[in-house]
N, C-alpha and C positions, 0 to 999 in steps of 0.2 A: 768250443766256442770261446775266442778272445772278444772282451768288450773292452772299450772306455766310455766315459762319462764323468759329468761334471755334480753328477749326483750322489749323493748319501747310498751306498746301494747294502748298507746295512737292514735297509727297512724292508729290502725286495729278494729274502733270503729262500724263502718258497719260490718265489718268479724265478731266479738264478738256478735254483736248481730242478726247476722242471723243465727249461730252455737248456738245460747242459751247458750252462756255463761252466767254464773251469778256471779261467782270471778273467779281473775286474783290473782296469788299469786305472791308478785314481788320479788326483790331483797333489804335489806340491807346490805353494806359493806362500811367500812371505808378505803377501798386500794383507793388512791385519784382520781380522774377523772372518774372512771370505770362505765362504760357504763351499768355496770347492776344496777346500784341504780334506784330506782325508785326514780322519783321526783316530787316535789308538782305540777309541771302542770301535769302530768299524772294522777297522783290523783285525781286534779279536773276532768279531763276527764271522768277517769272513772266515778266518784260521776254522771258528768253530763249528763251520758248515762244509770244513776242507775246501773251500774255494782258494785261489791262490791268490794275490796282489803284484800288479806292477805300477811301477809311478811315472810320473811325468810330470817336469818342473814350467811352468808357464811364468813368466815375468810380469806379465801382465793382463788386463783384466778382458782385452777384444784383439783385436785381430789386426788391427794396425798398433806400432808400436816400435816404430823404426829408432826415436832416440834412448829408448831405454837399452838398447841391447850396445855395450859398450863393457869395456874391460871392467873397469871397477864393478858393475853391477852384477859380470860375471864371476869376480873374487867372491862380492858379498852371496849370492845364490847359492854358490856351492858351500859356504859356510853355512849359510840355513840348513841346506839338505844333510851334509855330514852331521849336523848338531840333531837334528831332527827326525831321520830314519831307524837310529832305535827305540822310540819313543813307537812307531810304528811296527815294530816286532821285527824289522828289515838284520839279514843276519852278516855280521861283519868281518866275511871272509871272502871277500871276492869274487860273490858269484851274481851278487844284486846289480839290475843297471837304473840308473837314474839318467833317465830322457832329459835331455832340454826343448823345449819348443822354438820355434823360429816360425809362429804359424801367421804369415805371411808370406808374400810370391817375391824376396828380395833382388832387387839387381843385380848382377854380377859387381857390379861396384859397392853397394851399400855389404853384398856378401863379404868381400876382401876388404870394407872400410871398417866394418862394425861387426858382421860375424864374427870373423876370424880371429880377433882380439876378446872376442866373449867368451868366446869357448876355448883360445890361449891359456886364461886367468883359470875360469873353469879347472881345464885336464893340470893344468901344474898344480891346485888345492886337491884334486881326487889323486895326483899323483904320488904325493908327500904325504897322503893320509891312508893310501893303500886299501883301504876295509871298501868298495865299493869302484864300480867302473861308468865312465861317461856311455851315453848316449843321446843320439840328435835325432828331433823331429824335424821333418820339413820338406820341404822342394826336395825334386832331386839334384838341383844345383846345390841346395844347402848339404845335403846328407853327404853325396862324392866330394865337396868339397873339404869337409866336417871332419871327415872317416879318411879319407883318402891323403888329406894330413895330417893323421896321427894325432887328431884332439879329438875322438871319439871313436868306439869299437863297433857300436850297432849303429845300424840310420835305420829309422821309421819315415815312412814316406808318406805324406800327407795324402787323403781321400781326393782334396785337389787337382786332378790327373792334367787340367788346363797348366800349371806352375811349371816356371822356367824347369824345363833336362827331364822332368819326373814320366814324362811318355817315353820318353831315349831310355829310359832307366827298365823301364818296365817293359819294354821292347828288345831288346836284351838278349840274347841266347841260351847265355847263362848267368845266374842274378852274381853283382856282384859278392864278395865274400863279405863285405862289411853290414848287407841287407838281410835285415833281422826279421821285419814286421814290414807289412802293408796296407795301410787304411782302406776296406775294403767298401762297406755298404757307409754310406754317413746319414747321420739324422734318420736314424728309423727305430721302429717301436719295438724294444725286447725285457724280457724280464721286468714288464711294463713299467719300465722307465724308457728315455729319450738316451740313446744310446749309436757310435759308432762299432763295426766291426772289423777284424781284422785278420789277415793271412798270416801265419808262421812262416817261415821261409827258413828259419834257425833258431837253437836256443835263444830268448832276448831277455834275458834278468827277470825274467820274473820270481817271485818265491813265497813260501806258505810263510804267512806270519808266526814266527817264534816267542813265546815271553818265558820271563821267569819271573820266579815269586814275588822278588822285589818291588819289580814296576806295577804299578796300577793302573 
């Protein structure tokens, strides 16, 4: 069982593993304080329940969010996430993926004005830095577009099944190669937290938190 949630699921370590959880997909965001970050004790937590962690970076705080998503904003993210992901026990050989969100239904224009350029700035920082690989949340306009130009390896498809391509996608024959994950059940009660589910379709970066002595 793949989850995500915007929740602490440190506190729900009996619930997770009597539900067979095996990853918890958490939250990164650089909006300050915000309660959806996942943080290094959680991480131990999970590592120390053998649950697994995947992340996912959200720009911002709801669901609309059209002027944030611009180049600059995609430099500065991927510099949070690369500075950030060891701190979370994430291991720095190229096998971790860091999602971006795009969780909104974008136009095909605001796609080509504003995605595209996000996720540009984005893949040339995870490029130069190598230790870790992009991936994209979103429509399946967003993901084929994402993926399919070469700024991102995995696409996660939003639960949204109404967003522009994401029914074409999921209709399919055969899943694209770049379709990792698929938001399956949303807002439903598991590991009694408030939790989405998800379909594996492919390996998609998940990984068991590592530490060593050093870090606290």
């Amino acid at each position: 069982m793949i989850i995500d949630t915007p929740d602490d699921a440190s506190t729900q370590i009996v619930h997770l593993q009597a539900d067979s959880v095996t990853t918890v997909i958490r939250y990164l965001t650089s909006t300050p304080r915000s309660s959806k970050l996942v943080t290094p004790r959680e991480a131990r937590a999970l590592a120390a329940a053998g649950i697994r962690l995947g992340v996912v970076f959200e720009i911002y705080g709801g669901a609309d969010g059209v002027d944030d998503i611009e180049s600059a904003n995609g430099a500065a993210d991927a510099a949070f996430c690369l500075k950030y992901l060891s701190s979370i026990g994430a291991q720095a050989d190229g096998t971790v993926c860091v999602y971006f969100a795009i969780d909104t239904d974008f136009s095909p224009r605001d796609v080509q004005q504003k995605v595209v350029p996000y996720f540009t700035a984005i893949a040339a920082a995870f490029l130069a830095d190598r230790r870790y690989f992009v991936g994209v949340y979103g429509s399946g306009l967003v993901c084929q577009t994402i993926c399919e130009g070469g700024l991102a390896v995995c696409g996660w498809l939003s639960g949204s099944k109404g967003w522009t391509n994401t029914r074409a996608i999921l209709g399919m024959p055969v899943a694209p190669r770049w379709l990792a994950l698929i938001q399956d059940q949303m807002d439903t009660r598991l590991a009694n937290m408030d939790v989405d589910t998800n379909i594996v379709v492919k390996p998609f970066g998940d990984f068991m938190p590592v530490f060593n002595d050093a870090q606290v």
